[in-house]
C-alpha positions as semicolon CSV with decimal commas, in nm:
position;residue;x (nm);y (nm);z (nm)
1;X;10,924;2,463;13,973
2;X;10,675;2,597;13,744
3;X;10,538;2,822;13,988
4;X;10,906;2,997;13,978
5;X;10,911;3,023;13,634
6;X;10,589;3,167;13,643
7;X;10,696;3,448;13,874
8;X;11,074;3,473;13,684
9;X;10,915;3,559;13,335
10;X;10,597;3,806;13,476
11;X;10,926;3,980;13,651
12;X;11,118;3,999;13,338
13;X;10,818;4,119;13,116
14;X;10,732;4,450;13,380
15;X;11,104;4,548;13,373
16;X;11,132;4,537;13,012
17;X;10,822;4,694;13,014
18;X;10,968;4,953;13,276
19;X;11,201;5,028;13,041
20;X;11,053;5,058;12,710
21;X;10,806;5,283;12,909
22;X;11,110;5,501;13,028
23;X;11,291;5,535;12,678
24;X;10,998;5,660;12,510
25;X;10,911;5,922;12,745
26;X;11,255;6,056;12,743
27;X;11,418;6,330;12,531
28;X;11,504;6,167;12,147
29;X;11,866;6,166;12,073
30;X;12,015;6,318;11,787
31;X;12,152;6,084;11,453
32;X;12,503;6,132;11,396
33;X;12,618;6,427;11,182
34;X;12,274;6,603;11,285
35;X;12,158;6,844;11,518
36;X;11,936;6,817;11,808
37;X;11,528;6,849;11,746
38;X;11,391;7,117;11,852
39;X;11,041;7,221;11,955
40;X;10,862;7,525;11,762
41;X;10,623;7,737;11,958
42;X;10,304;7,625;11,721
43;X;10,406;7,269;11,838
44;X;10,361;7,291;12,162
45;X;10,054;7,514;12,214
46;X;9,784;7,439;11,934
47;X;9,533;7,686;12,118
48;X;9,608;8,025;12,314
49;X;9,308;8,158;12,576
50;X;9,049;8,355;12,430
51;X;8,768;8,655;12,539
52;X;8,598;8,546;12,845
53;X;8,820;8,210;12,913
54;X;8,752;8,088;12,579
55;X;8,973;7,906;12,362
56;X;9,158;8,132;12,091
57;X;9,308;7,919;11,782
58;X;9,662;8,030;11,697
59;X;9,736;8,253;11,415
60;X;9,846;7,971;11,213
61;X;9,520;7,750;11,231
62;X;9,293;8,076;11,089
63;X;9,535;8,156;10,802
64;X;9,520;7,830;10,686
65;X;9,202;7,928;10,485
66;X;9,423;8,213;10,315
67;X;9,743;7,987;10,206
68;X;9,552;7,810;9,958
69;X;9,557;8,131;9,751
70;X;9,760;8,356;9,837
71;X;10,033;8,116;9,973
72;X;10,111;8,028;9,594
73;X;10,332;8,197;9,368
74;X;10,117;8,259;9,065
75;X;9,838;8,158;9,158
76;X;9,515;8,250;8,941
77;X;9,151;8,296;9,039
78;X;8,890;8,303;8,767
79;X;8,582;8,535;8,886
80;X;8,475;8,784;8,781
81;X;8,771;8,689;8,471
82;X;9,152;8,525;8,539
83;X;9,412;8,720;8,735
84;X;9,645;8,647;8,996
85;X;9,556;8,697;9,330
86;X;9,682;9,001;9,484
87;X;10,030;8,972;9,660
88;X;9,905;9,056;10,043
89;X;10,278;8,955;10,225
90;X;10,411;9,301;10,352
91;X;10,066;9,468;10,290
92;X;10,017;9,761;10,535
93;X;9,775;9,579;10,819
94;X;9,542;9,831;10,859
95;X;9,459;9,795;10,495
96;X;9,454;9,406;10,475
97;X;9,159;9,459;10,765
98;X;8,971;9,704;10,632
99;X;8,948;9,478;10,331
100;X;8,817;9,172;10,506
101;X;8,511;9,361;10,669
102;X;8,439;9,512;10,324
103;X;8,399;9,180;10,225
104;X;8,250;9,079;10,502
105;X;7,974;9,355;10,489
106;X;7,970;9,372;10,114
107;X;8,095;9,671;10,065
108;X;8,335;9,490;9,829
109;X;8,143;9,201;9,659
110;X;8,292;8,900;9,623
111;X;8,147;8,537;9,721
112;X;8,484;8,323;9,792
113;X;8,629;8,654;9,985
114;X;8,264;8,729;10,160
115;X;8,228;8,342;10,258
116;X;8,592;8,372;10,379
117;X;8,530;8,699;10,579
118;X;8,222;8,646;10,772
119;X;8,307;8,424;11,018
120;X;8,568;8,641;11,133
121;X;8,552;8,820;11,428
122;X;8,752;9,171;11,465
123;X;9,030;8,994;11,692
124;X;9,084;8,740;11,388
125;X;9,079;9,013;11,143
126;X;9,362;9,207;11,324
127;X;9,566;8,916;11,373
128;X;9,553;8,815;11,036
129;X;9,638;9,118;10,932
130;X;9,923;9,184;11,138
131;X;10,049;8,814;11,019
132;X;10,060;8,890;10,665
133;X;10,172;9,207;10,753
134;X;10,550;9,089;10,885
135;X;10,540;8,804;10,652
136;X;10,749;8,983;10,370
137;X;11,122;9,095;10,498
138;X;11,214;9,268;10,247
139;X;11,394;9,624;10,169
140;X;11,201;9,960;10,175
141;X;11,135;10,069;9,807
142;X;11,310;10,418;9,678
143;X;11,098;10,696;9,807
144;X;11,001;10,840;9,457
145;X;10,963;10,722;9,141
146;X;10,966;10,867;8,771
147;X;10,710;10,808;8,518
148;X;10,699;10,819;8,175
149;X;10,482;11,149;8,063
150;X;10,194;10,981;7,879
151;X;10,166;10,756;8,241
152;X;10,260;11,067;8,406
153;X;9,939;11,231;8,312
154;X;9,702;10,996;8,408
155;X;9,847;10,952;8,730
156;X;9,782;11,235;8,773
157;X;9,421;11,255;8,661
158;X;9,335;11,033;8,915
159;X;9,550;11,188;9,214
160;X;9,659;10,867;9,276
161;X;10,007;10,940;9,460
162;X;9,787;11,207;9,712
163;X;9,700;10,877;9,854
164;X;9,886;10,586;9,786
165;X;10,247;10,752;9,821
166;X;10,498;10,931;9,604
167;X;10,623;10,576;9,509
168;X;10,304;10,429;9,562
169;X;10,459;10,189;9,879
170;X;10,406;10,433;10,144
171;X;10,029;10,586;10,140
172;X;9,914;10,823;10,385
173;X;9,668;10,606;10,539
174;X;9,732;10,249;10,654
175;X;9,408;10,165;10,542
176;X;9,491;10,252;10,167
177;X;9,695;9,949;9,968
178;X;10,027;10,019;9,899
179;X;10,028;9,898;9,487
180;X;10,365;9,931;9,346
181;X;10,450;9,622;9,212
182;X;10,124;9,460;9,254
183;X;10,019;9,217;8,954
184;X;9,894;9,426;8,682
185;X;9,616;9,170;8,623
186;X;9,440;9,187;8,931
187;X;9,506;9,587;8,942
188;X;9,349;9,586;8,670
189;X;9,047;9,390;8,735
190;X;9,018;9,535;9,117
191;X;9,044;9,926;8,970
192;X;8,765;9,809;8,688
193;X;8,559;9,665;8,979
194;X;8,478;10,000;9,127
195;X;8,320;10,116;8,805
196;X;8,056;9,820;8,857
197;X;7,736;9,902;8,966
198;X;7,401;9,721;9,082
199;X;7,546;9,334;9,028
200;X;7,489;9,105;9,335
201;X;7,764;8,956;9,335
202;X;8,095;9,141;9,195
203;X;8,211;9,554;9,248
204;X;8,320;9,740;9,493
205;X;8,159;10,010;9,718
206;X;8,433;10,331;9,775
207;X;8,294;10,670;9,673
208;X;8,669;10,797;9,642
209;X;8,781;10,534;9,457
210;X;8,469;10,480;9,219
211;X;8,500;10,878;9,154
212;X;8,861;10,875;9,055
213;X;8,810;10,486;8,803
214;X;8,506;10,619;8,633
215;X;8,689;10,856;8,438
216;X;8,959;10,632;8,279
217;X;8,807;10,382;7,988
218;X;8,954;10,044;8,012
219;X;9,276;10,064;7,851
220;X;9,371;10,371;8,047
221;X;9,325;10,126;8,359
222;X;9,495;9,878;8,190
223;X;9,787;10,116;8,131
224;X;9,814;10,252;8,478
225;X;9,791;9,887;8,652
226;X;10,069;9,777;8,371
227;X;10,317;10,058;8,524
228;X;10,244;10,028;8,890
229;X;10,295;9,666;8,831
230;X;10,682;9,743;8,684
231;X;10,814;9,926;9,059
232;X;11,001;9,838;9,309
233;X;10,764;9,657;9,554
234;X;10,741;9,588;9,897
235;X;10,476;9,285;9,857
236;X;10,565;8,931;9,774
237;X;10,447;8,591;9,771
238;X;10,552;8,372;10,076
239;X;10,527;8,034;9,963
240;X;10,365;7,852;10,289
241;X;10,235;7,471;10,319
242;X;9,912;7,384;10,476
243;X;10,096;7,078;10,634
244;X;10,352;7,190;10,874
């Protein structure tokens, strides 16, 4: 009699088993009132195949270094002096790349940017740059703008639409920055940069760009980055979240 009981209960215990084993492998059900999960792309393949049958991390995993930064509205870094980070959401590509291996070579000096930059190899760079690229959805800009004469003439002195665009959204190189709308803080502290020379670890390295800033004193710069800052822009802030 025991010996059936024995064999009745280990009988019972594999079906249930069986069972539980059966539900939790099996599609989840929706709640009432809501709709069914679904399964996002980045869910189901953390890794894509890389150079050489490598593994490639997904976009996501190498722009988590980035959202820390430039993933908050209003964020502020403090070197060389407090300024918001530059918007880089709808940033022409071409230009977002050719920043990173500035940084990365030193053309553009900058340790938290340089540390960031380095490890990067050119396929990380481009997709990076291609993320942040389509990040921002947002409406073209008009294609000129008006400025006030006493703005009018310094834009001028530095040729500054020949490059970056009648309405300084669309330049004529991808690798130039569109800046309308940019934060005037870090415009200004980025156009100052170029005017730096022989510090380790802060200024920039562009003969065009150093020849057009070192002719404005400081509160010239400060006056162009103020207007640029006021246009219609094509660059925002996408607010992301490291935990997804």
């Amino acid at each position: 009699m025991r010996r059936q009981l024995q064999i009745s209960l280990a009988l019972m215990l594999a079906g249930s088993a069986f069972v539980v084993s059966a539900q939790s492998n099996a599609p989840s059900s929706p709640a009432p009132g809501q709709a069914p999960a679904t399964t996002t792309p980045a869910a189901t393949s953390a890794a894509t195949p890389g150079p050489q049958g490598g593994v490639q991390a997904p976009v996501q995993a190498k722009v988590a270094m980035c959202i820390g930064c430039h993933g908050i509205p209003g964020y502020q870094a403090t070197f060389p002096e407090v300024h918001k980070v530059p918007m880089i959401a709808g940033q022409n590509a071409k230009y977002i790349a050719a920043a990173l291996t500035a940084y990365a070579k030193g053309d553009r000096k900058h340790p938290t940017m340089r540390g960031i930059a380095l490890p990067l190899g050119d396929k990380d760079i481009a997709e990076i740059s291609e993320y942040y690229a389509g990040l921002a959805k947002v409406d073209a800009v008009p294609a000129t703008v008006e400025a006030p004469a006493d703005v009018k003439k310094l834009l001028d002195k530095g040729a500054c639409a020949s490059c970056h665009g009648a309405n300084f959204s669309k330049p004529i190189d991808g690798t130039y920055p569109k800046i309308a709308g940019q934060h005037a803080d870090y415009l200004y502290v980025a156009l100052k940069s170029y005017q730096v020379e022989g510090k380790p670890y802060h200024g920039r390295t562009n003969a065009v760009m150093a020849g057009q800033v070192k002719q404005f004193t400081h509160a010239e710069l400060k006056t162009l980055s103020q207007y640029l800052a006021s246009l219609p822009s094509e660059l925002r802030t996408v607010p992301q979240s490291r935990f997804r």
